[in-house]
C-alpha positions in Angstrom: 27.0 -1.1 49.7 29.7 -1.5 46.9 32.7 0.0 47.9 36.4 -0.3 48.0 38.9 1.1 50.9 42.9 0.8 50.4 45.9 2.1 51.3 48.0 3.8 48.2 51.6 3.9 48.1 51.9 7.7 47.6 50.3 8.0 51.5 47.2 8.3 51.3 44.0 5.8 52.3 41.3 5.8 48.9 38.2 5.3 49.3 36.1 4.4 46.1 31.6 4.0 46.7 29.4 3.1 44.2 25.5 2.9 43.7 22.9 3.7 47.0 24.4 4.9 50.4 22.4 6.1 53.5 23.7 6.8 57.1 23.8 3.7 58.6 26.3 2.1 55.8 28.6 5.1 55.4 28.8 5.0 59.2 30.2 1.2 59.0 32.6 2.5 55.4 33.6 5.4 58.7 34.5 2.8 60.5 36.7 0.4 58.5 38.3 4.0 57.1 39.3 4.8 61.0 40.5 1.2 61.5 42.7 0.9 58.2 44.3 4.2 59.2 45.5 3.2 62.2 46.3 0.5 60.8 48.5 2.3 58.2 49.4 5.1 60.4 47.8 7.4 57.7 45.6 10.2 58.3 45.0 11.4 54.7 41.7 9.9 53.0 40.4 10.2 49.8 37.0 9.9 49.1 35.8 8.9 46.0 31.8 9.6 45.7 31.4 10.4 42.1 29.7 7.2 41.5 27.6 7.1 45.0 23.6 8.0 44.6 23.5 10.1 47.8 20.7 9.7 49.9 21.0 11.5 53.3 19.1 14.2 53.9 21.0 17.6 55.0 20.1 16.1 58.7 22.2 13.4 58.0 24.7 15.4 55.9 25.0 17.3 59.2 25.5 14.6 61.6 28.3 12.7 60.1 31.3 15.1 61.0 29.8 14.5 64.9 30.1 11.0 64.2 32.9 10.6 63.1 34.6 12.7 66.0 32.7 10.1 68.1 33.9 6.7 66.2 37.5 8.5 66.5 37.3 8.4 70.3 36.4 5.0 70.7 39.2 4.1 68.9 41.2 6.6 70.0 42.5 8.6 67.4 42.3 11.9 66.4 39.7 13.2 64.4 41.5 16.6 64.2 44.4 14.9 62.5 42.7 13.8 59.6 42.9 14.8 56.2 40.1 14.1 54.0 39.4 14.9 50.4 36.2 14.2 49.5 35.4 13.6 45.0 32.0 14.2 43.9 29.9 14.3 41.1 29.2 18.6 39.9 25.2 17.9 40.6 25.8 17.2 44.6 28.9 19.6 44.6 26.2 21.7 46.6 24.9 19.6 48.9 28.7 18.3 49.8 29.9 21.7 50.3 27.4 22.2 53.0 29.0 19.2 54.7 32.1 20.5 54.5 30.8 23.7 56.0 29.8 22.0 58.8 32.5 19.9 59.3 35.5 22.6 59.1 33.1 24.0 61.6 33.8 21.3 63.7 37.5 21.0 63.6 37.6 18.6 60.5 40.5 19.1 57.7 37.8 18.2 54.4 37.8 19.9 51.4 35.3 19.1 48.2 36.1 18.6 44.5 34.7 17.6 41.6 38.1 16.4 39.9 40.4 13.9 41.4 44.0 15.3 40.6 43.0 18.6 42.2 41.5 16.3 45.4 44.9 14.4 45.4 47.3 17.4 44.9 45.3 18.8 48.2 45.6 15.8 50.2 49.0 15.7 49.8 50.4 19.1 50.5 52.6 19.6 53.6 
């Protein structure tokens, strides 16, 4: 599970994932996100999955805005706060639109893009 999580100085938490990801590991990449941004006192993530080979079904696609609300109370924090702009490659722009359908559903603040100045520009809006 290749992946990088920091905080950037322009106020915002980046996450960058490369190569395989399945449920289980982006739940533990949730976590660490959740932690650092309480950490940071920063609710704006962005999401870097250009270079991530996706494999969750829609089932799982489904099921990670639920638990993420559910990591967010055990630590206590606000999912509803969060800001999250999610980059990914134009082939899964599909699938992760569906995700965001489900998660706005849900009371999440997620938008998907394919390019990562438009995802940026969005995430940092007042």
């Amino acid at each position: 599970m290749p992946y990088t999580l920091n905080y950037e100085e322009a106020g915002f938490i980046r996450l960058f994932y490369e190569g395989d990801a399945n449920l289980k590991e982006m739940k533990a990449v949730i976590a660490q996100g959740v932690a650092l941004a309480e950490e940071k006192d920063c609710v704006r993530v962005l999401s870097d999955f250009r270079a991530m080979k996706l494999n969750l079904s829609m089932m799982d696609l489904f099921s990670i805005p639920r638990n993420q609300i559910s990591q967010s109370k055990e630590l206590n924090i606000p999912f509803y706060k969060f800001r999250r702009a999610v980059v990914v490659p134009k082939a899964d722009f599909e699938n992760y639109k569906f995700f965001e359908n489900v998660a706005v559903n849900r009371s999440h603040q997620v938008k998907i893009f394919t390019d990562p100045e438009d995802a940026i520009s969005w995430l940092l809006q007042k």
